[in-house]
Short mmCIF file of the C-alpha atoms (twelve columns), coordinates in Angstrom:
data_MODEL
# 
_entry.id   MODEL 
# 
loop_
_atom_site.group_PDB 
_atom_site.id 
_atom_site.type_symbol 
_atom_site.label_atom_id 
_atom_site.label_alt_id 
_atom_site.label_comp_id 
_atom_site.label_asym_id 
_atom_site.label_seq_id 
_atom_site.Cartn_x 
_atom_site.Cartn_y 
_atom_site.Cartn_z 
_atom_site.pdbx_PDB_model_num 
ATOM 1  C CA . UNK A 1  -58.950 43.449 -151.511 1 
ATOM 2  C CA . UNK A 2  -59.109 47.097 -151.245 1 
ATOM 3  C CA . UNK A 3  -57.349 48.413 -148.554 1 
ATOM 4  C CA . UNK A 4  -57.756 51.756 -147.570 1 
ATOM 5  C CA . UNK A 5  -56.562 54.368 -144.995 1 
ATOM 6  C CA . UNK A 6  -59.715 54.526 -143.568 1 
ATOM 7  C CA . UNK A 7  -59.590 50.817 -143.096 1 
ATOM 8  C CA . UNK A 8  -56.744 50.500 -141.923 1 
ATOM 9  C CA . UNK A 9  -56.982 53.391 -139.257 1 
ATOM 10 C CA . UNK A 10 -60.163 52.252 -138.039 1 
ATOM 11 C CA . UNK A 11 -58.969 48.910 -137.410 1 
ATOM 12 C CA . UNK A 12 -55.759 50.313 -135.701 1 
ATOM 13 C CA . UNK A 13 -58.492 52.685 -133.609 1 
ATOM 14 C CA . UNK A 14 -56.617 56.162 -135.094 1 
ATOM 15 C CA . UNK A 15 -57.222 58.947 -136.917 1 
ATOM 16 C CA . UNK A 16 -56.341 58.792 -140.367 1 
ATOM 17 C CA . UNK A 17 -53.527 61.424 -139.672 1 
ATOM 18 C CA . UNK A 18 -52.179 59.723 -136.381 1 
ATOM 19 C CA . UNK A 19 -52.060 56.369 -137.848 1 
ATOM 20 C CA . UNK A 20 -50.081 58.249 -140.981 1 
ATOM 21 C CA . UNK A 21 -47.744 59.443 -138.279 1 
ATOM 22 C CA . UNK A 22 -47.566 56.151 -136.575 1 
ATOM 23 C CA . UNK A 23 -46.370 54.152 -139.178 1 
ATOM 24 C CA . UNK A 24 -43.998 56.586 -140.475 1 
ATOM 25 C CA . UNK A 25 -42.424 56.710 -137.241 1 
ATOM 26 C CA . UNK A 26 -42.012 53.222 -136.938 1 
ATOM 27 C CA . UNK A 27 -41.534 51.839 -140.749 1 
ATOM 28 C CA . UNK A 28 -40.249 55.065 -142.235 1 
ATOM 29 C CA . UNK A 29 -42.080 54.748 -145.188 1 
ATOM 30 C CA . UNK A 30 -45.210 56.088 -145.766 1 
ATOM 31 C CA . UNK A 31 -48.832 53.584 -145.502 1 
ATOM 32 C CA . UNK A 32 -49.289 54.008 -149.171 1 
ATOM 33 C CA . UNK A 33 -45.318 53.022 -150.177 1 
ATOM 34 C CA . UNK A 34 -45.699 50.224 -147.863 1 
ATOM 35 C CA . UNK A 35 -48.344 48.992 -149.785 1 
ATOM 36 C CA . UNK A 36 -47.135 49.746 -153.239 1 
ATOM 37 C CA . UNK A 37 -44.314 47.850 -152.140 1 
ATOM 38 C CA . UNK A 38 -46.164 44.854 -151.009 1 
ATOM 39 C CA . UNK A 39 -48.203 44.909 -154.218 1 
ATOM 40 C CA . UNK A 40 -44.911 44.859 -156.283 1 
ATOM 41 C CA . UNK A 41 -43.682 42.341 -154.345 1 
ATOM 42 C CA . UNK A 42 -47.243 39.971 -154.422 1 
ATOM 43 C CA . UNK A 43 -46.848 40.750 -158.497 1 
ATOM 44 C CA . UNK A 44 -42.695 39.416 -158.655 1 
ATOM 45 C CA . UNK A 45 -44.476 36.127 -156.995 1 
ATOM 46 C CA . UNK A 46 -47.240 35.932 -159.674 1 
ATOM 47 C CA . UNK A 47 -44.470 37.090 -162.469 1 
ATOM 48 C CA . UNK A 48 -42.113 34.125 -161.787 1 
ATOM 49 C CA . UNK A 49 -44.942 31.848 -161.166 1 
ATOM 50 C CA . UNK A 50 -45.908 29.205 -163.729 1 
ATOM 51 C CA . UNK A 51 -48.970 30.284 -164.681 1 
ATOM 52 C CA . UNK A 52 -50.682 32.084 -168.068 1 
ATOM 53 C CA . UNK A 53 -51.499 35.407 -165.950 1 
ATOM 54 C CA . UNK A 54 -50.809 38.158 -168.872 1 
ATOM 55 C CA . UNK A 55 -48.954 41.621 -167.490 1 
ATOM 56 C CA . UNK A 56 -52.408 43.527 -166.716 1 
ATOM 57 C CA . UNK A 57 -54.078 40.539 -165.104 1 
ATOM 58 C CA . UNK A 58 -51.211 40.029 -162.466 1 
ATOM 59 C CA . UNK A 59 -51.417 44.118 -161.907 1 
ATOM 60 C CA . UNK A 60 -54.928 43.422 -161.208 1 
ATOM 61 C CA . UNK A 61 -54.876 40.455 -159.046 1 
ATOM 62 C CA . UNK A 62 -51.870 42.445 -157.285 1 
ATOM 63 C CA . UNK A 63 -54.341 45.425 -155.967 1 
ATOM 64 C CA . UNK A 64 -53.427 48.193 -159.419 1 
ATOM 65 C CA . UNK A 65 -56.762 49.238 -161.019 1 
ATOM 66 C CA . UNK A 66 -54.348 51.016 -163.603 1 
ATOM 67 C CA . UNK A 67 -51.917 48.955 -166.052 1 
ATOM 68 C CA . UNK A 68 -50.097 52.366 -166.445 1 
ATOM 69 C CA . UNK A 69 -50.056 52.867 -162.861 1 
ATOM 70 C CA . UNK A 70 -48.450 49.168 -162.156 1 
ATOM 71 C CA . UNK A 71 -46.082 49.865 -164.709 1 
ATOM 72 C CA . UNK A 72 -44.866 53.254 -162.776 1 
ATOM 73 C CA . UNK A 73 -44.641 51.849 -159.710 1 
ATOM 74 C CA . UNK A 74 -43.352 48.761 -160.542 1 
ATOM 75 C CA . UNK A 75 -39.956 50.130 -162.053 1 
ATOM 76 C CA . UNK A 76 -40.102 52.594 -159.260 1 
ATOM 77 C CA . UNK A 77 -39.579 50.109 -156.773 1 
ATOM 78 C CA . UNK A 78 -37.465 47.077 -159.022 1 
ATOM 79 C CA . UNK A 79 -35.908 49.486 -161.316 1 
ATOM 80 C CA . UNK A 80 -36.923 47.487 -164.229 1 
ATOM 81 C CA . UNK A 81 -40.175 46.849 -165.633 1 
ATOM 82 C CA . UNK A 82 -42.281 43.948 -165.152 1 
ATOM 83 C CA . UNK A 83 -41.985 42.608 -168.384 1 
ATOM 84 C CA . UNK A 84 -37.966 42.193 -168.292 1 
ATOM 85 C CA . UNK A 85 -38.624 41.005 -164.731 1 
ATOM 86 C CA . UNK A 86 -40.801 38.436 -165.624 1 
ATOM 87 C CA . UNK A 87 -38.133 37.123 -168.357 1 
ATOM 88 C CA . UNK A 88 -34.764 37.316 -166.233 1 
ATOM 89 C CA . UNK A 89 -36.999 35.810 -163.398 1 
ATOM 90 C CA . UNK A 90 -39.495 33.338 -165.050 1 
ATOM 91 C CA . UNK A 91 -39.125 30.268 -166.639 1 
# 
């Protein structure tokens, strides 16, 4: 699902800018590398996973419109890409 700051902050009943602050405070990451994080994490599921997901459909089913964009973040947050994760993690 898309989840977006304004979302998010409307659910929490917040600004866009106090919720930022919020969550920062209390997490010490920012909303948006909390959630990059979660959607590397959701894709390391779907990578060790038996299934016949190929590398771009798990970065879509894990919230990345962008194959590029998955690949950046991915190794930004596992240091490796998802490729050689999926083969020193898979079956």
């Amino acid at each position: 699902n898309n989840i977006s700051l304004n979302n998010i902050s409307a659910v929490a009943s917040m600004t866009k800018n106090a919720f930022c602050k919020y969550f920062k405070k209390r997490t010490n990451k920012t909303y948006f590398r909390f959630l990059t994080e979660l959607r590397v994490e959701n894709a390391c599921r779907l990578l060790v996973a038996e299934n016949d997901f190929s590398i771009s459909e798990i970065a879509e089913k894990s919230g990345f419109n962008n194959i590029s964009n998955f690949n950046r973040q991915f190794k930004a947050v596992k240091k490796t890409t998802p490729l050689i994760f999926k083969k020193h993690h898979g079956l």
